[in-house]
MMTF fields as JSON, N, C-alpha, C and O atoms, coordinates in Angstrom:
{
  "mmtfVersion": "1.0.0",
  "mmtfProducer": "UNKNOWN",
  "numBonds": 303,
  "numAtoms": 304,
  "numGroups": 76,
  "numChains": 1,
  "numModels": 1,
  "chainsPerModel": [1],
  "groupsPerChain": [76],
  "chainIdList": ["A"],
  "bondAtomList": [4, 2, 8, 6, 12, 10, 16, 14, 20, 18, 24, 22, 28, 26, 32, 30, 36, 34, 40, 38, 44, 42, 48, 46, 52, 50, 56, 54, 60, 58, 64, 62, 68, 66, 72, 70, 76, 74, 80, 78, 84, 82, 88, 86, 92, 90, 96, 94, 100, 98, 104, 102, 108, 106, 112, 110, 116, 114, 120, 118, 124, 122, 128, 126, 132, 130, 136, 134, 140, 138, 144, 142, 148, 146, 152, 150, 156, 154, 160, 158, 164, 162, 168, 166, 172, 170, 176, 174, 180, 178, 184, 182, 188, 186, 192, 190, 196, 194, 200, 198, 204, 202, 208, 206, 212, 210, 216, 214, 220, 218, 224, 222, 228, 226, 232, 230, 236, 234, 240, 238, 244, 242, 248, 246, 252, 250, 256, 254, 260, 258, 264, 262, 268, 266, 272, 270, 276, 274, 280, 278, 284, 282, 288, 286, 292, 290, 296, 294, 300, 298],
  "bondOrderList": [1, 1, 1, 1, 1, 1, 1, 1, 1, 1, 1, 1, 1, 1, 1, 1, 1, 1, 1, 1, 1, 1, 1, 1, 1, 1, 1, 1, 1, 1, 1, 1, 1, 1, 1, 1, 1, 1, 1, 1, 1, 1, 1, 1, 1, 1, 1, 1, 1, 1, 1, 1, 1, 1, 1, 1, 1, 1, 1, 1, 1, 1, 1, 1, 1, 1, 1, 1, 1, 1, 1, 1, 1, 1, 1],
  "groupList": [{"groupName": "UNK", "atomNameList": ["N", "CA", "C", "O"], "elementList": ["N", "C", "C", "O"], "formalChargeList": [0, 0, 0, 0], "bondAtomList": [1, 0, 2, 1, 3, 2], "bondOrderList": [1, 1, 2], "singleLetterCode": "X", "chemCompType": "L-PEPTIDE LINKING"}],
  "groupTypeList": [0, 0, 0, 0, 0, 0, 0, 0, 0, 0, 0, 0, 0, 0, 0, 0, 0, 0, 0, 0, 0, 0, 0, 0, 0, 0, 0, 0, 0, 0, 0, 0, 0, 0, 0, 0, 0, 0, 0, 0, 0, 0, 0, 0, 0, 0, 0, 0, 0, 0, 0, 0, 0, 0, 0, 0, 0, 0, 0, 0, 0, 0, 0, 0, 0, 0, 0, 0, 0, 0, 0, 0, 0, 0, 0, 0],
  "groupIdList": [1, 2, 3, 4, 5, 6, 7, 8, 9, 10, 11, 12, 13, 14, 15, 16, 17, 18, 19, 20, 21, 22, 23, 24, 25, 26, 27, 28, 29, 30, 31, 32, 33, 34, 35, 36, 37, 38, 39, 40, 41, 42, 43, 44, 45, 46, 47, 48, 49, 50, 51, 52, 53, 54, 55, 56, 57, 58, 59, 60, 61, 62, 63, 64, 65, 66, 67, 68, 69, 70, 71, 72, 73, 74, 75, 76],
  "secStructList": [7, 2, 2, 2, 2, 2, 2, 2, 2, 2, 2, 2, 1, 6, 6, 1, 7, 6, 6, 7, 1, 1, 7, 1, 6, 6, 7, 7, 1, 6, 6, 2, 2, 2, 2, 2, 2, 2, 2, 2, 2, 2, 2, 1, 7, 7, 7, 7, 4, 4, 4, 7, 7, 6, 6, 6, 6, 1, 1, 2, 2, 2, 2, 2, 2, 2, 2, 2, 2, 2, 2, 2, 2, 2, 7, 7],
  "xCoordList": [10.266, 8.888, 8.668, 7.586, 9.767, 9.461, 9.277, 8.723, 9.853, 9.583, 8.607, 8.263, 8.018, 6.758, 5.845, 4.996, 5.874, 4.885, 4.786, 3.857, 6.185, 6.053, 5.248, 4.383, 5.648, 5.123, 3.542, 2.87, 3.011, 1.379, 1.031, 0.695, 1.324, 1.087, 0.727, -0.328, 2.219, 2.764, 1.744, 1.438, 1.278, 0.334, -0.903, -1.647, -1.425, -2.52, -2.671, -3.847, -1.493, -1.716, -0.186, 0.83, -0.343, 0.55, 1.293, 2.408, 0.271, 0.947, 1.542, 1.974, 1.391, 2.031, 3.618, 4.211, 3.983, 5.475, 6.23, 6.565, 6.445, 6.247, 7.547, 7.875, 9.015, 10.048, 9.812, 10.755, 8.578, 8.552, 9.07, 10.085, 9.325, 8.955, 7.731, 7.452, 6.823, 5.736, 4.844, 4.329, 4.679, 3.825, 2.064, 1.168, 2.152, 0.754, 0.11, -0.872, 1.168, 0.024, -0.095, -0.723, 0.506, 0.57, -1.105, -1.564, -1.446, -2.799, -4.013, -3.967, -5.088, -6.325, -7.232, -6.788, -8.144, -9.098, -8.852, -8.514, -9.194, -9.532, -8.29, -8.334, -7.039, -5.669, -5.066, -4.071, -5.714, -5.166, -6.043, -5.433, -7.551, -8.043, -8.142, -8.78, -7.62, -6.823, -5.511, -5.35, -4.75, -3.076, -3.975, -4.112, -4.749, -5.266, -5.91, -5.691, -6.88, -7.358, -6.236, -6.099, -5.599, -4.73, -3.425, -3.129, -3.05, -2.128, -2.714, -2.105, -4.332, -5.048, -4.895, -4.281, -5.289, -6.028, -4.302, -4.264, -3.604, -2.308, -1.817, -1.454, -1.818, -1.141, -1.773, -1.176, -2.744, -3.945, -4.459, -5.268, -3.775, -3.879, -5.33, -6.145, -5.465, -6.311, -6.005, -5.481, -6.293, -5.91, -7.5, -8.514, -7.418, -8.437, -8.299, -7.257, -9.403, -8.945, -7.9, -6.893, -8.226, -6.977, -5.961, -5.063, -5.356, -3.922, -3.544, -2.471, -4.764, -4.332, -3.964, -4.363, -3.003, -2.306, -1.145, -0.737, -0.587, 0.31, 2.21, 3.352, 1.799, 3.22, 3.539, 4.571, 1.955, 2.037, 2.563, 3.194, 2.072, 1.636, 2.832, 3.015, 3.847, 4.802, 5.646, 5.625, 6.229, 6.941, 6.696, 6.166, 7.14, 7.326, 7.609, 6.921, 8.637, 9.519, 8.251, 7.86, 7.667, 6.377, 5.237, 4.343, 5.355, 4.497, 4.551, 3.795, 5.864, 6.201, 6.331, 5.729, 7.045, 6.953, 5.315, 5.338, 4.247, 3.276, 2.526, 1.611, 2.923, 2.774, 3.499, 2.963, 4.825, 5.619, 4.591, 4.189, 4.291, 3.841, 2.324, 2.106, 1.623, 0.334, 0.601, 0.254, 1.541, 1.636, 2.406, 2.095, 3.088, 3.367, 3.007, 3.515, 1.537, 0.708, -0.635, -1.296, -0.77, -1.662, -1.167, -1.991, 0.448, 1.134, 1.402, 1.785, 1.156, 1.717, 0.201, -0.003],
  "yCoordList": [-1.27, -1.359, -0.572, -0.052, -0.513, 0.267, 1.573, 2.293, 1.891, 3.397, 3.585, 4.766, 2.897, 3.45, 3.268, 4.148, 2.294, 2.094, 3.29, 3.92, 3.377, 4.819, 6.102, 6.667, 6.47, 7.584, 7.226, 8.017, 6.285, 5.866, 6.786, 7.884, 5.721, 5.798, 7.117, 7.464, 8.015, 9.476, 10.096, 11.225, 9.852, 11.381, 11.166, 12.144, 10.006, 9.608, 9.644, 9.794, 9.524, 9.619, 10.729, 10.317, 11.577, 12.422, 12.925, 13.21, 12.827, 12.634, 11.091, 10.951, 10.088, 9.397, 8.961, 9.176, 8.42, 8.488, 7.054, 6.219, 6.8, 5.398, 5.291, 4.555, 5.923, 5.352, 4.515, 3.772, 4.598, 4.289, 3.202, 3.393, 1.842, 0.794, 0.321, -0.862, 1.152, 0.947, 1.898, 2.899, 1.521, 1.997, 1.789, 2.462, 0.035, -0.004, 0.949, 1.644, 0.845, 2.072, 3.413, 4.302, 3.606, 4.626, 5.46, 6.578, 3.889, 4.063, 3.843, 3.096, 4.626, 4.092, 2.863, 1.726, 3.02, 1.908, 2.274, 1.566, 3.752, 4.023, 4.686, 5.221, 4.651, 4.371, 3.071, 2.816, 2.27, 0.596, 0.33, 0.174, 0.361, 0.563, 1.292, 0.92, 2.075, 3.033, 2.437, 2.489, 1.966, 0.901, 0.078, 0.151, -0.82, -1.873, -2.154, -2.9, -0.994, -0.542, -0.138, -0.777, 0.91, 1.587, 0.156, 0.048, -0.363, -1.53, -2.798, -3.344, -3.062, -4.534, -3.404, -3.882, -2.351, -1.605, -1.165, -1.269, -0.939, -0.436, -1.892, -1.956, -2.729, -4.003, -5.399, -6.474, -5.246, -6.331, -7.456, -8.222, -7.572, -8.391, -8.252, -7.355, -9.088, -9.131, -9.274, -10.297, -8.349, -7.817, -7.872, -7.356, -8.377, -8.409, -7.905, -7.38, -8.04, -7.816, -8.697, -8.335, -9.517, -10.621, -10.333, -10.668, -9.65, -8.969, -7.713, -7.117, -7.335, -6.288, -6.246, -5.463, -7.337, -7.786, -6.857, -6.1, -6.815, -6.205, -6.584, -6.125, -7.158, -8.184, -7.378, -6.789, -7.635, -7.056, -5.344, -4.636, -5.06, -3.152, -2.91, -1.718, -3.775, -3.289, -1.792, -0.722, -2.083, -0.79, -1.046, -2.039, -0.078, -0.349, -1.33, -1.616, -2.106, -3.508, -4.208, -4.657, -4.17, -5.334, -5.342, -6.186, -4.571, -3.84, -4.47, -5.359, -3.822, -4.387, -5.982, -6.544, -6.845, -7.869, -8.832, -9.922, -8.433, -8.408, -8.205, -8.966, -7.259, -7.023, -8.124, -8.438, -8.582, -9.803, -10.92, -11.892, -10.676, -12.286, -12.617, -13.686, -11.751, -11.769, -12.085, -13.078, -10.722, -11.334, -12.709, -13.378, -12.968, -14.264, -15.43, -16.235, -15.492, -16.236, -16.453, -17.478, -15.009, -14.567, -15.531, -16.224, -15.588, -16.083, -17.338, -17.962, -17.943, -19.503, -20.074, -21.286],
  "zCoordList": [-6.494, -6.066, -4.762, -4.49, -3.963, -2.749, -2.789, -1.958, -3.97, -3.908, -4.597, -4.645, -5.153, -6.258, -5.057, -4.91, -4.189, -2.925, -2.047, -1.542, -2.049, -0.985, -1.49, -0.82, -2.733, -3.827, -3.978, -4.641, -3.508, -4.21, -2.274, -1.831, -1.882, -0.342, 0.243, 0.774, -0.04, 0.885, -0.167, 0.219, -1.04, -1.374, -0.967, -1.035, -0.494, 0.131, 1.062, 1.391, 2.321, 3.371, 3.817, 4.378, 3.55, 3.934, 5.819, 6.255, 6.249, 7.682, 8.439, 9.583, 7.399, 8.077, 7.665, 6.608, 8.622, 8.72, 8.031, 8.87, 6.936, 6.051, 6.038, 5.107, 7.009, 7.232, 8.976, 9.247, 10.196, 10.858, 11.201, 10.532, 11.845, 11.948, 12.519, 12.327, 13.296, 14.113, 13.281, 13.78, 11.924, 11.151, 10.999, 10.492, 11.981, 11.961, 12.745, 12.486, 14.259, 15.311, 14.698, 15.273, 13.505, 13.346, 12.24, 12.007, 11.878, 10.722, 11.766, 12.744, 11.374, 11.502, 11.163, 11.323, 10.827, 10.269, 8.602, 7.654, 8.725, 7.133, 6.55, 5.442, 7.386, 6.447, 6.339, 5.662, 7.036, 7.098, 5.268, 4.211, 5.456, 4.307, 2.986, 2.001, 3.08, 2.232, 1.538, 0.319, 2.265, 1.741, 1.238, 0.017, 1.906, 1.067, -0.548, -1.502, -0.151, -1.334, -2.603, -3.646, -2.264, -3.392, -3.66, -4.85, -3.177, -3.395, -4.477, -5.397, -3.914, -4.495, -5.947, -6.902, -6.057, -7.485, -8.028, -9.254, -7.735, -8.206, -8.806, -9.981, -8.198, -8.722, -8.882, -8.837, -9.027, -9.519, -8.952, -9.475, -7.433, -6.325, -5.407, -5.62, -4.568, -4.028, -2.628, -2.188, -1.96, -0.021, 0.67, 0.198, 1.475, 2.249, 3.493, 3.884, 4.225, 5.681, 6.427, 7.036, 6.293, 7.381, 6.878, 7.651, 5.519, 5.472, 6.222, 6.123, 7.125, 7.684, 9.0, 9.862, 9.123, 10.359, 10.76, 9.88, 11.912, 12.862, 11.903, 11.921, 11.542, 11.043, 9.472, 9.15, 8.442, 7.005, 7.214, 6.428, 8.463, 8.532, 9.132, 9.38, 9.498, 10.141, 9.719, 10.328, 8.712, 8.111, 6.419, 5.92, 5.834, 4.38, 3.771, 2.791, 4.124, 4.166, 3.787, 2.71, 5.1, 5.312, 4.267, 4.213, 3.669, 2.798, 1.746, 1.355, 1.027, -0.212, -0.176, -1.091, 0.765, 0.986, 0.941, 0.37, 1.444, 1.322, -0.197, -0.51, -1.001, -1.924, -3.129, -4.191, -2.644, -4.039, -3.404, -4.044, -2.267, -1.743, -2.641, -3.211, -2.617, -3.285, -4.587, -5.226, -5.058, -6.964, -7.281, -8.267, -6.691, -6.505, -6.85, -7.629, -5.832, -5.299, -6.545, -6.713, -7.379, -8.496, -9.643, -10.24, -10.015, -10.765, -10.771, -11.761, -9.296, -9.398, -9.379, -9.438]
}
């Protein structure tokens, strides 16, 4: 899953650096919204704003983690 995340991500947002760990400072408003968007529609979940915390945006890790946590959550 991490790599299909990375592959959705890096062609969308191509200058950013998605091995960072300080990946949030690294997005805007409308690349924070951009992950959100392409993630809820890629995998059938539902992301809102309050997932777009300092903690979820951390690095990739945080990401995908964020991502089992939702489908998860869809499933139980």
């Amino acid at each position: 899953m991490k790599e299909e995340i990375r592959n959705l991500l890096e062609d969308l947002l191509p200058m950013v650096d998605f091995d960072s760990d300080f990946l949030f400072s690294e997005l805007d408003s409308l690349g924070v919204t951009t992950i959100l968007m392409t993630l809820a529609d890629s995998y059938g979940i539902t992301l809102e704003a309050v997932d777009a915390t300092p903690k979820n945006f951390r690095s990739l890790d945080s990401l995908v983690a964020l991502v089992e946590r939702k489908l998860s959550e869809k499933e139980g």
